[in-house]
MIKE-414564 format. One record per residue: z, y, x of N, C-alpha, C in turn; residue number from 1; residue in one letter. Coordinates in steps of 0.001 Angstrom, whole numbers, plus 500000, padded with zeros to 6 digits. Each point is the difference from the previous one (the first is absolute). Layout:
residues N
<atom><n_c3>Z</n_c3><n_c2>Y</n_c2><n_c1>X</n_c1><ca_c3>Z</ca_c3><ca_c2>Y</ca_c2><ca_c1>X</ca_c1><c_c3>Z</c_c3><c_c2>Y</c_c2><c_c1>X</c_c1><n>NUM</n><res>A</res></atom>
...
end
This chain:
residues 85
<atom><n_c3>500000</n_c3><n_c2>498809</n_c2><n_c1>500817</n_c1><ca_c3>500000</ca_c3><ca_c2>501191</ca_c2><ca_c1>499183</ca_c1><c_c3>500000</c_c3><c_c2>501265</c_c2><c_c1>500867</c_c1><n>1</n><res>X</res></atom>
<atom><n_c3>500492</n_c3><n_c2>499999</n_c2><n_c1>501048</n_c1><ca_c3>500392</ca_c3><ca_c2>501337</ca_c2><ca_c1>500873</ca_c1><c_c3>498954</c_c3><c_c2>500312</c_c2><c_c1>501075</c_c1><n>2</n><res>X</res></atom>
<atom><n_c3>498878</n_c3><n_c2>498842</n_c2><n_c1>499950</n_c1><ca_c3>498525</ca_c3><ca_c2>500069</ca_c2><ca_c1>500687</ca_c1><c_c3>499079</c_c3><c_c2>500380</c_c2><c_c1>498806</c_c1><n>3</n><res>X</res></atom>
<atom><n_c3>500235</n_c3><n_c2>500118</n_c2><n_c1>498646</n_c1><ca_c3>499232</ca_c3><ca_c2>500213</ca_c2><ca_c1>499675</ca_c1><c_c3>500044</c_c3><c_c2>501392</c_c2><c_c1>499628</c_c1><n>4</n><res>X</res></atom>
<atom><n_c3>501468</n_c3><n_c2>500022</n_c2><n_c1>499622</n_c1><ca_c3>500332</ca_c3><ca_c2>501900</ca_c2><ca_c1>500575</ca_c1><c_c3>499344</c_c3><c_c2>500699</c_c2><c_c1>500823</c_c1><n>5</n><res>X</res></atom>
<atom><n_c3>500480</n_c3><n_c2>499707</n_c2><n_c1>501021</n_c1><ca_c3>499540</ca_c3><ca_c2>500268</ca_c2><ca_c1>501590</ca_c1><c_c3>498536</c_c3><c_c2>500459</c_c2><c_c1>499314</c_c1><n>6</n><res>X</res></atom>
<atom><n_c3>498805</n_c3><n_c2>499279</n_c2><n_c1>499805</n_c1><ca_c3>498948</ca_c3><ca_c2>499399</ca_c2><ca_c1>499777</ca_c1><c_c3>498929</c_c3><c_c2>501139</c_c2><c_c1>499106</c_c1><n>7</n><res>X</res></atom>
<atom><n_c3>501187</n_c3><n_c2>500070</n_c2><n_c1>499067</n_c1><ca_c3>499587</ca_c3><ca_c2>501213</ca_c2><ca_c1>499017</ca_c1><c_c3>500290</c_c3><c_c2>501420</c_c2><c_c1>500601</c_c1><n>8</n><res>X</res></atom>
<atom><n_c3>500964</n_c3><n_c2>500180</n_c2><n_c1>500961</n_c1><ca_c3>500537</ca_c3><ca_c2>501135</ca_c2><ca_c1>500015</ca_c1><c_c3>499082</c_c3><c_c2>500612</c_c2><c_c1>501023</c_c1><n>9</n><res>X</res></atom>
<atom><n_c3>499300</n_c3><n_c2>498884</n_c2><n_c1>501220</n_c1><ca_c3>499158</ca_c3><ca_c2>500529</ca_c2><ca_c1>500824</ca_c1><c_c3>498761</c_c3><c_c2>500535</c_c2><c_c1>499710</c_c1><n>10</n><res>X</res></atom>
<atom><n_c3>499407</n_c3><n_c2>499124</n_c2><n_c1>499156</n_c1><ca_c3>499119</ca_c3><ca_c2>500052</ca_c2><ca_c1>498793</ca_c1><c_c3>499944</c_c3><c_c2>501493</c_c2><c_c1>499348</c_c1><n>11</n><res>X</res></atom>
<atom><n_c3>500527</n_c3><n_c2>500324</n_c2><n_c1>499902</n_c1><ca_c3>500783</ca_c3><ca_c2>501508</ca_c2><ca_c1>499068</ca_c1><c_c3>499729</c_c3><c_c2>500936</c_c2><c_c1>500607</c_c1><n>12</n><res>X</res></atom>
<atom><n_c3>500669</n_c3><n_c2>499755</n_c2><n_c1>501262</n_c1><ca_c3>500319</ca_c3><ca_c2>501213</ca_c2><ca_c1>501087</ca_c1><c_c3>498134</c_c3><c_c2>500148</c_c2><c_c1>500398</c_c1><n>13</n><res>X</res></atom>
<atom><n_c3>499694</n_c3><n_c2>498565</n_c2><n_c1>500182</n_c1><ca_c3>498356</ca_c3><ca_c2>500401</ca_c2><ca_c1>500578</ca_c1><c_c3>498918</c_c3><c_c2>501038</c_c2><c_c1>499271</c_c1><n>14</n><res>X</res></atom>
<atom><n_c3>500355</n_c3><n_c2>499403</n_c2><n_c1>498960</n_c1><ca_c3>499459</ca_c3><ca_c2>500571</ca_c2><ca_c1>498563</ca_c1><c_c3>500249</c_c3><c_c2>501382</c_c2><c_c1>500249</c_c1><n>15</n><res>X</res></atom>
<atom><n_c3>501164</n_c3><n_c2>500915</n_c2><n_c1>499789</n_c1><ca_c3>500157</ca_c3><ca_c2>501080</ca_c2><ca_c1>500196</ca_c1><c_c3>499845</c_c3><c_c2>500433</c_c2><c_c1>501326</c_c1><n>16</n><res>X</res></atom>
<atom><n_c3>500096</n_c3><n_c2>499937</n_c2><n_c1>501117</n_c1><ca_c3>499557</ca_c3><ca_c2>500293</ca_c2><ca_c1>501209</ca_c1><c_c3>498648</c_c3><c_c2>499820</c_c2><c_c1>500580</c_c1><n>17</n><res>X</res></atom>
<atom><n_c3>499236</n_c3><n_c2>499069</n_c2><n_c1>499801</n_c1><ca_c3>498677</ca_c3><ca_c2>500093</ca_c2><ca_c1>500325</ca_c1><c_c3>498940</c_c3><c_c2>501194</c_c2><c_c1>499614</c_c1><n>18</n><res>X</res></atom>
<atom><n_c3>500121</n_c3><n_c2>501053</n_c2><n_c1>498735</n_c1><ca_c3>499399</ca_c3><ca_c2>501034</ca_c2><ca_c1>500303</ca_c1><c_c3>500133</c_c3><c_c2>501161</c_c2><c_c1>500937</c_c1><n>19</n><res>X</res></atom>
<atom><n_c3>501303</n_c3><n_c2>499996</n_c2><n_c1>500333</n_c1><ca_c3>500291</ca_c3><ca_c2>500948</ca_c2><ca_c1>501026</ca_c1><c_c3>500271</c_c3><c_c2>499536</c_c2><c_c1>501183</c_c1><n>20</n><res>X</res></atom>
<atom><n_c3>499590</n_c3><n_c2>499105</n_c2><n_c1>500327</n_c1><ca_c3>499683</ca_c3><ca_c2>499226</ca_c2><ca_c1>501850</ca_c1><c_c3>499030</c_c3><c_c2>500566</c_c2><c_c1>500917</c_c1><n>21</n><res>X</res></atom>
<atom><n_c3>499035</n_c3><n_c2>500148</n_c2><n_c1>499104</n_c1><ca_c3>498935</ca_c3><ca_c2>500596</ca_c2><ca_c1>501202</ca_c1><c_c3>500783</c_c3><c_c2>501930</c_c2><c_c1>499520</c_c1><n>22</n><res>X</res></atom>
<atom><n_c3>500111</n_c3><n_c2>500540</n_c2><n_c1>499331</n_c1><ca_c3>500875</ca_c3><ca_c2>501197</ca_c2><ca_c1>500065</ca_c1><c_c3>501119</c_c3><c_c2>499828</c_c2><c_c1>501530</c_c1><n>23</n><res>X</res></atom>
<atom><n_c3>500607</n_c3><n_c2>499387</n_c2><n_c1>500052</n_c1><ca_c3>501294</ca_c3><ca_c2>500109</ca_c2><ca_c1>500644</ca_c1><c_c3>499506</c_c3><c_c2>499364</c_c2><c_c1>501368</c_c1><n>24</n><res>X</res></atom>
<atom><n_c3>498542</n_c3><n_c2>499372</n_c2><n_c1>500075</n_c1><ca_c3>499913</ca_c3><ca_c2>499595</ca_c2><ca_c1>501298</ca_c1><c_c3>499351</c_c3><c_c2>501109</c_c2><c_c1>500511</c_c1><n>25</n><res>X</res></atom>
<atom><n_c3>499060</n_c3><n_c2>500894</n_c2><n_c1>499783</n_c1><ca_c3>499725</ca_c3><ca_c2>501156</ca_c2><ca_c1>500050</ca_c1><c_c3>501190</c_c3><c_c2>501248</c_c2><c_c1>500421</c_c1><n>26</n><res>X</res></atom>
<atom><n_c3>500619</n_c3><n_c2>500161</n_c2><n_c1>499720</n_c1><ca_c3>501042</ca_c3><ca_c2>500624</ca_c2><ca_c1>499778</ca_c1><c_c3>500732</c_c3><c_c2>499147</c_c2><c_c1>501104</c_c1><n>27</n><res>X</res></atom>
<atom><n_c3>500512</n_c3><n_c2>499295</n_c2><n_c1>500666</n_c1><ca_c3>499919</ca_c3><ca_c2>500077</ca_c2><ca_c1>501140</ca_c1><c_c3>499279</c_c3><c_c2>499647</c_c2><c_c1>501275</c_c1><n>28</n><res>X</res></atom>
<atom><n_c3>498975</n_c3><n_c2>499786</n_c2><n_c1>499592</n_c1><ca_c3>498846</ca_c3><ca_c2>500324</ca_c2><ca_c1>501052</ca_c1><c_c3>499672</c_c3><c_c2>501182</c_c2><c_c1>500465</c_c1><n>29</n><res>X</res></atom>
<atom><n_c3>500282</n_c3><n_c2>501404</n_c2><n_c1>498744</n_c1><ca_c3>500223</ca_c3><ca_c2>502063</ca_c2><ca_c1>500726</ca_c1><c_c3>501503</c_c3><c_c2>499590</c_c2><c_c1>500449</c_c1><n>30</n><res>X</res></atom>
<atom><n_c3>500599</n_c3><n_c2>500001</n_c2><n_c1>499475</n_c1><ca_c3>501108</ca_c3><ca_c2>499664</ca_c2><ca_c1>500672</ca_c1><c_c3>499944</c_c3><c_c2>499469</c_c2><c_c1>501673</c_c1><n>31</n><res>X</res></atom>
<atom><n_c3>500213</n_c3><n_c2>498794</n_c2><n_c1>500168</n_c1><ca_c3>499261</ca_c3><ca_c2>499692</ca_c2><ca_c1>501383</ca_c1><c_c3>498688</c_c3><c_c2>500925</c_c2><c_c1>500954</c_c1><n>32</n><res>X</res></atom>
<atom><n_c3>499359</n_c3><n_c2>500487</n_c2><n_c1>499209</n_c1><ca_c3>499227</ca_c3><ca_c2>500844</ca_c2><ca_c1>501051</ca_c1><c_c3>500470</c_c3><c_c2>501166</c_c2><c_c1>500182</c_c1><n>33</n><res>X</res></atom>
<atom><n_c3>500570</n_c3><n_c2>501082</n_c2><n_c1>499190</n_c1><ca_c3>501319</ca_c3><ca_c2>501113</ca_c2><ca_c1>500498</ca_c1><c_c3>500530</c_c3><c_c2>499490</c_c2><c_c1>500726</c_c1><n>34</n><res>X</res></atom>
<atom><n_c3>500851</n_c3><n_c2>499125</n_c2><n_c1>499716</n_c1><ca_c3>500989</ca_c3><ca_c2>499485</ca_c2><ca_c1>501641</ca_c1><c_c3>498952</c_c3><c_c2>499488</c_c2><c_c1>500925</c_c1><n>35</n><res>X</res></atom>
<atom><n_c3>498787</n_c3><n_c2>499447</n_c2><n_c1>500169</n_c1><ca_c3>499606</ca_c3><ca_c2>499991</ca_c2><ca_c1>501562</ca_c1><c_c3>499303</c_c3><c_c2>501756</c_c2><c_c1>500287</c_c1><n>36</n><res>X</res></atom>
<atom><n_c3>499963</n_c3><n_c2>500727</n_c2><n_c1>499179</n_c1><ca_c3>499376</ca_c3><ca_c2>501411</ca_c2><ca_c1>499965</ca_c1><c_c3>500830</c_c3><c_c2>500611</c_c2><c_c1>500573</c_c1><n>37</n><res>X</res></atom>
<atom><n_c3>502010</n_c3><n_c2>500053</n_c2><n_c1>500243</n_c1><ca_c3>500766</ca_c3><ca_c2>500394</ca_c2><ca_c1>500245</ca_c1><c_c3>500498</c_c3><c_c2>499193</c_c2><c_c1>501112</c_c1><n>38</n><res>X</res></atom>
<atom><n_c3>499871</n_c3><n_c2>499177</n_c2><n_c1>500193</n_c1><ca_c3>500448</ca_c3><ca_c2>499271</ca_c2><ca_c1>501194</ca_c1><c_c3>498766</c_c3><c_c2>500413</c_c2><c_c1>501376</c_c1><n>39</n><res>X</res></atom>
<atom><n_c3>498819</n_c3><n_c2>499872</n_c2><n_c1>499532</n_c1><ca_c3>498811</ca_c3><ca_c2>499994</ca_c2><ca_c1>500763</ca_c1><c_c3>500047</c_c3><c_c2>501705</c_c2><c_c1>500170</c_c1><n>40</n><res>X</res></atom>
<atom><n_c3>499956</n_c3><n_c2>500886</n_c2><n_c1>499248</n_c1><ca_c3>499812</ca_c3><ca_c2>501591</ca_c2><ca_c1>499757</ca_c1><c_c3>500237</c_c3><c_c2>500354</c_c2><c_c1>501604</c_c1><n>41</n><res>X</res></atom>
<atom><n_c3>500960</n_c3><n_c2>499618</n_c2><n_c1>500774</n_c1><ca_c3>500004</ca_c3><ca_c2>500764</ca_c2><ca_c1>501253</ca_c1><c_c3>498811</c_c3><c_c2>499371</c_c2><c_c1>500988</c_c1><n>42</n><res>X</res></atom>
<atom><n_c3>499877</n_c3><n_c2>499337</n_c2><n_c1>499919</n_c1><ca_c3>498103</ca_c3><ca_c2>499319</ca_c2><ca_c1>500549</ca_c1><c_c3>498875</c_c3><c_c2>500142</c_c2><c_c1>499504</c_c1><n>43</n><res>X</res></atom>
<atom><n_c3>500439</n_c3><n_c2>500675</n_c2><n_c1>499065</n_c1><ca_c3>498547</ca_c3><ca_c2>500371</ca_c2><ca_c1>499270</ca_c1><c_c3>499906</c_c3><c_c2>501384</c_c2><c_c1>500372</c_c1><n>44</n><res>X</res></atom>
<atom><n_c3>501282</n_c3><n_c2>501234</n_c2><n_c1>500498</n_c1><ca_c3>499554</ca_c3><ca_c2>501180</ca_c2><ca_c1>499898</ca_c1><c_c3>500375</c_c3><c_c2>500429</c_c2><c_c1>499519</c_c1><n>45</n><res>X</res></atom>
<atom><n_c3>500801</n_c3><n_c2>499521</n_c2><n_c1>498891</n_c1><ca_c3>500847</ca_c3><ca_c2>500801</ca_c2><ca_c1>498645</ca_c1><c_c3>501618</c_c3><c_c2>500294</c_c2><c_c1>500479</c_c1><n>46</n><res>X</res></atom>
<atom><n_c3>500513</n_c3><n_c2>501472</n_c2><n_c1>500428</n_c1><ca_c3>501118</ca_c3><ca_c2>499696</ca_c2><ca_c1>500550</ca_c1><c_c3>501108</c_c3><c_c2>499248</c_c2><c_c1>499010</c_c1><n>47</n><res>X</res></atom>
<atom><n_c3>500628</n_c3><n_c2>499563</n_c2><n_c1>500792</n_c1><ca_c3>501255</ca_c3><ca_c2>498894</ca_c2><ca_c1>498719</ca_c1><c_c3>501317</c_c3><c_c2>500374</c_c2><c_c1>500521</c_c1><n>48</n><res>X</res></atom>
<atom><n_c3>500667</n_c3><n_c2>500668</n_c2><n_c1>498907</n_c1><ca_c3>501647</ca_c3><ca_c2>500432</ca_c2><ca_c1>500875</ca_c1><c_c3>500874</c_c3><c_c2>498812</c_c2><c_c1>500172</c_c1><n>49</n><res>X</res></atom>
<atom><n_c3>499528</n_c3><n_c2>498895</n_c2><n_c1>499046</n_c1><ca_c3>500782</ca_c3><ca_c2>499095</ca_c2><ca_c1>500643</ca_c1><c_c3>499770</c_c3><c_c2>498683</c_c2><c_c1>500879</c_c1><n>50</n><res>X</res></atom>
<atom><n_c3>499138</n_c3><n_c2>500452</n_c2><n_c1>500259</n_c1><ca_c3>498777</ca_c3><ca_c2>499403</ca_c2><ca_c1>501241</ca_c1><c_c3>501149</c_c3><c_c2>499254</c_c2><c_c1>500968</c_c1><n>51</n><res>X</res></atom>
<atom><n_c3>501351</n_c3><n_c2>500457</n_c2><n_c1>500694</n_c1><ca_c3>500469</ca_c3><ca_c2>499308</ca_c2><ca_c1>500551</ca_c1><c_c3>501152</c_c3><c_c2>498407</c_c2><c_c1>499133</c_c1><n>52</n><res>X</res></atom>
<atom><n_c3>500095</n_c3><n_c2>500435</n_c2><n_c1>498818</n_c1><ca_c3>500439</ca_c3><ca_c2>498640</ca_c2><ca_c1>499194</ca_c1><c_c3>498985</c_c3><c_c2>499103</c_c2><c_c1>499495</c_c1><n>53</n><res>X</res></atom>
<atom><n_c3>498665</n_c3><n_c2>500717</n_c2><n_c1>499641</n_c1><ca_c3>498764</ca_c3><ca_c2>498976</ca_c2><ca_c1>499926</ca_c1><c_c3>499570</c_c3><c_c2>499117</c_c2><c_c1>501044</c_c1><n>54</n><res>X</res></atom>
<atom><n_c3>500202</n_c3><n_c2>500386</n_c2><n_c1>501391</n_c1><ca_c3>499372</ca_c3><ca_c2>499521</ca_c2><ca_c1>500852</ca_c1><c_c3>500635</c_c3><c_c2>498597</c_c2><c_c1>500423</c_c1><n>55</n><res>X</res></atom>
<atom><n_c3>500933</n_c3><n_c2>499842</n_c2><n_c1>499247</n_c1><ca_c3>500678</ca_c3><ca_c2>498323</ca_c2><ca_c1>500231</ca_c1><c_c3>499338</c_c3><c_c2>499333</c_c2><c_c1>499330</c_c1><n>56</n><res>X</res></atom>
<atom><n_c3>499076</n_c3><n_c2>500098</n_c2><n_c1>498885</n_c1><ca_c3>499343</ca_c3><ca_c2>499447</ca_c2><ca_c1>498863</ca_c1><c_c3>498419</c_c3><c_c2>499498</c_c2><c_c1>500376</c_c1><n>57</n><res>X</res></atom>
<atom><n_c3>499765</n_c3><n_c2>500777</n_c2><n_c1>501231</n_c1><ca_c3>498586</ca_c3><ca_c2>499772</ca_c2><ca_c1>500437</ca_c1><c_c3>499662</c_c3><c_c2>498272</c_c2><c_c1>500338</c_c1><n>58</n><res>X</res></atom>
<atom><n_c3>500866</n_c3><n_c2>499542</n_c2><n_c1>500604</n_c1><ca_c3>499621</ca_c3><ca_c2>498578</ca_c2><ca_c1>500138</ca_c1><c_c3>499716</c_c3><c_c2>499218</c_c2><c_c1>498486</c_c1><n>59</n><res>X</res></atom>
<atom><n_c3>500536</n_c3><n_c2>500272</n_c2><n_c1>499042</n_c1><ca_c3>500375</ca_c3><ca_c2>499048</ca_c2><ca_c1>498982</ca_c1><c_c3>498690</c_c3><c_c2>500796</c_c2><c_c1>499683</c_c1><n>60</n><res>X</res></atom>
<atom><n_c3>499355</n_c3><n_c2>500978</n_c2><n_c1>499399</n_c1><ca_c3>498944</ca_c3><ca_c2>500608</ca_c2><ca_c1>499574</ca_c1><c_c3>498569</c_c3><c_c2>499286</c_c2><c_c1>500625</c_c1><n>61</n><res>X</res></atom>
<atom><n_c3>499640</n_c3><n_c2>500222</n_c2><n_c1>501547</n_c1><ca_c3>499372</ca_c3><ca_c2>499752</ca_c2><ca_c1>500711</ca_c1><c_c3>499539</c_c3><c_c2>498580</c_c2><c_c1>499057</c_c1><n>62</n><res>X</res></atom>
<atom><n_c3>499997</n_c3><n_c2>498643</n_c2><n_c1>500067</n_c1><ca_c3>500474</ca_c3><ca_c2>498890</ca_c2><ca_c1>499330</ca_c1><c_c3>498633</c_c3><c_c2>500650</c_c2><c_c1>498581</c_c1><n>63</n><res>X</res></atom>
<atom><n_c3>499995</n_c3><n_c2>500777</n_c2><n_c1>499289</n_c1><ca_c3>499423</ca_c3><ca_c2>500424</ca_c2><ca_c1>498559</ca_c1><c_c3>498959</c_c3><c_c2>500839</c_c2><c_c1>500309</c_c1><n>64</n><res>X</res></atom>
<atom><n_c3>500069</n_c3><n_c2>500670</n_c2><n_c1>501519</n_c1><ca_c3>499233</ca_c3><ca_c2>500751</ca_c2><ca_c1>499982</ca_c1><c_c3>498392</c_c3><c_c2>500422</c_c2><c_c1>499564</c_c1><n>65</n><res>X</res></atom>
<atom><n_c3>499162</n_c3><n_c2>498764</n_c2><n_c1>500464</n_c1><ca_c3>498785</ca_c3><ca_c2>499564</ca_c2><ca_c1>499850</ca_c1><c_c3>499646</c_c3><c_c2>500140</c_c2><c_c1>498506</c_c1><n>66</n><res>X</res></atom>
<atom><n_c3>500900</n_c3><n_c2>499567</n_c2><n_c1>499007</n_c1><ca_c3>499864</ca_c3><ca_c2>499885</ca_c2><ca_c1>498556</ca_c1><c_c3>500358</c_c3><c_c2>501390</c_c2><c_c1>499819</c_c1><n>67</n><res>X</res></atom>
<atom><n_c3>500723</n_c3><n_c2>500392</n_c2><n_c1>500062</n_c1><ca_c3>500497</ca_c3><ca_c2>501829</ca_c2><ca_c1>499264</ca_c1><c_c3>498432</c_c3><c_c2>500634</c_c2><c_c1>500726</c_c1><n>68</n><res>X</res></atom>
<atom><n_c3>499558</n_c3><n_c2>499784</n_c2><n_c1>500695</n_c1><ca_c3>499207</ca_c3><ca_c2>501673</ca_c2><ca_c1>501031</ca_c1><c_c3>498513</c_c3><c_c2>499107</c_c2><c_c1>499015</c_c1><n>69</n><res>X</res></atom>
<atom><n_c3>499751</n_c3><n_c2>499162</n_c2><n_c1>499910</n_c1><ca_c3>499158</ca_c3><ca_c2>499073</ca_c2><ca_c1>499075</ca_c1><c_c3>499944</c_c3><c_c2>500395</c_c2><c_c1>498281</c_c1><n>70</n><res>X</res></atom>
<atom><n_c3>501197</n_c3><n_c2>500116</n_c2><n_c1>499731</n_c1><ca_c3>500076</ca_c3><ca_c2>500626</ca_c2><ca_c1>498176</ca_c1><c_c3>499730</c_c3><c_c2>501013</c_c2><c_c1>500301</c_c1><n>71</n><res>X</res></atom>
<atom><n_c3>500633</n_c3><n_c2>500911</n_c2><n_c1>500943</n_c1><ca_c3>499711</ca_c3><ca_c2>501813</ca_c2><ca_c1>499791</ca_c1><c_c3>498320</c_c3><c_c2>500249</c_c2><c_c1>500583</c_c1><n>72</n><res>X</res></atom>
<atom><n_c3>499384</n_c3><n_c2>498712</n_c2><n_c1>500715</n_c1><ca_c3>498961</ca_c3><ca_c2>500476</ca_c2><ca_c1>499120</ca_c1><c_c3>498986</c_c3><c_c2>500388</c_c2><c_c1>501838</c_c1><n>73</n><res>X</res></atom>
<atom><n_c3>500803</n_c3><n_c2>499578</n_c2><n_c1>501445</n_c1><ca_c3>499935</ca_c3><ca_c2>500253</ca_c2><ca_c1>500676</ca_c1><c_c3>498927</c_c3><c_c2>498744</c_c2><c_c1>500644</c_c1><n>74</n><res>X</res></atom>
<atom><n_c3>499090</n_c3><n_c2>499911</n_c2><n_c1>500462</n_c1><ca_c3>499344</ca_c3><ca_c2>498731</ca_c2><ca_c1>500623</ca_c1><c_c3>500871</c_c3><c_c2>499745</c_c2><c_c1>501688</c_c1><n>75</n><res>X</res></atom>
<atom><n_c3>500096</n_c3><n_c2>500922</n_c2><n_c1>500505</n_c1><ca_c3>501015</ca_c3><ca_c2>499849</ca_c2><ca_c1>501307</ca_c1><c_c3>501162</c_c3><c_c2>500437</c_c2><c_c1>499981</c_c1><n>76</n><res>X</res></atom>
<atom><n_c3>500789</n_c3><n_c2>499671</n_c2><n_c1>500728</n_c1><ca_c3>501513</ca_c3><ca_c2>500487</ca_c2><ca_c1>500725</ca_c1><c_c3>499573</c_c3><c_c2>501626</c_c2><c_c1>499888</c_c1><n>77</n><res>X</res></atom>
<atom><n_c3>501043</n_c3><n_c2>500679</n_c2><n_c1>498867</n_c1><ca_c3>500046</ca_c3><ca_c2>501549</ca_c2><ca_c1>500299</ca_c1><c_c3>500821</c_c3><c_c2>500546</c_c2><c_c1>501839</c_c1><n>78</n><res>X</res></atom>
<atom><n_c3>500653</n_c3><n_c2>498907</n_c2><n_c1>500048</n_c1><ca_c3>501018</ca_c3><ca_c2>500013</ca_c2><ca_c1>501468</ca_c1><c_c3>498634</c_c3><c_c2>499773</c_c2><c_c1>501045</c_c1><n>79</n><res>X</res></atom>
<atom><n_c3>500285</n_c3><n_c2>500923</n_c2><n_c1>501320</n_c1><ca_c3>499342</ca_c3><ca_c2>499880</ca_c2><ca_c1>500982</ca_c1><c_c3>500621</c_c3><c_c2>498653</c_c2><c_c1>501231</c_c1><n>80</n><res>X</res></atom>
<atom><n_c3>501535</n_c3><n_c2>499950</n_c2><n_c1>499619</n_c1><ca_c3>500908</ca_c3><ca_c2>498993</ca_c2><ca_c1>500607</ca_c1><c_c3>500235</c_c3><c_c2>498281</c_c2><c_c1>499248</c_c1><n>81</n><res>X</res></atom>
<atom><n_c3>499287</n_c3><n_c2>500105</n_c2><n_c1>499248</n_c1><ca_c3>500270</ca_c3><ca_c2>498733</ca_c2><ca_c1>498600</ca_c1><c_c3>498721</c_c3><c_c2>499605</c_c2><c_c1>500186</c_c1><n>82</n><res>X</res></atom>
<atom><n_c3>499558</n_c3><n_c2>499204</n_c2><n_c1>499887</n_c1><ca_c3>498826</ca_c3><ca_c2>499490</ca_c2><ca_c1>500157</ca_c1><c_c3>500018</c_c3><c_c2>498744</c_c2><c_c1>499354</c_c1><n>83</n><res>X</res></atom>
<atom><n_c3>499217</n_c3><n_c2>500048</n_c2><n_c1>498872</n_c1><ca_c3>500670</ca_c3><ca_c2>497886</ca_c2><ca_c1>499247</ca_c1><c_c3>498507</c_c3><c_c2>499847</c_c2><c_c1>499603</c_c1><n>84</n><res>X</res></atom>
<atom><n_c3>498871</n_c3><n_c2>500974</n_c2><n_c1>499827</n_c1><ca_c3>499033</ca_c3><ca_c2>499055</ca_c2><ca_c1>499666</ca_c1><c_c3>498701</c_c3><c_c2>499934</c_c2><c_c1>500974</c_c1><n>85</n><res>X</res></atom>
end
């Protein structure tokens, strides 16, 4: 009885959540590209005041890079020091 709960209730939740999935995956996909826009901003040229607490973040970024500079639409590395394709 408590699997078939389970069963229905997931059922339910899908039902109501599946129109707004591609909404919310969107929504953080700008999301995610502001933060590499703000992490990256002092390599791009854009001064960043907090350029010295971002700059711990560069390794973990680096890792996505290829895909973010790819959506915004870039065929190469905007970085003269980055080089991924």
């Amino acid at each position: 009885m408590a699997t078939t709960w389970r069963s229905f209730s997931h059922q339910l939740t899908e039902y109501y959540a599946a129109p707004y999935r591609a909404a919310f995956l969107k929504a953080r996909q700008q999301e995610d590209d502001l933060f590499f826009l703000l992490v990256l901003s002092e390599a791009l040229g854009v001064p960043n005041p907090a350029s010295f607490h971002t700059m711990e973040l560069l390794p973990i970024v680096y890792e996505d890079f290829h895909a973010w500079h790819t959506r915004m639409g870039t065929d190469r590395s905007p970085l003269e020091n980055l080089q991924c394709c």
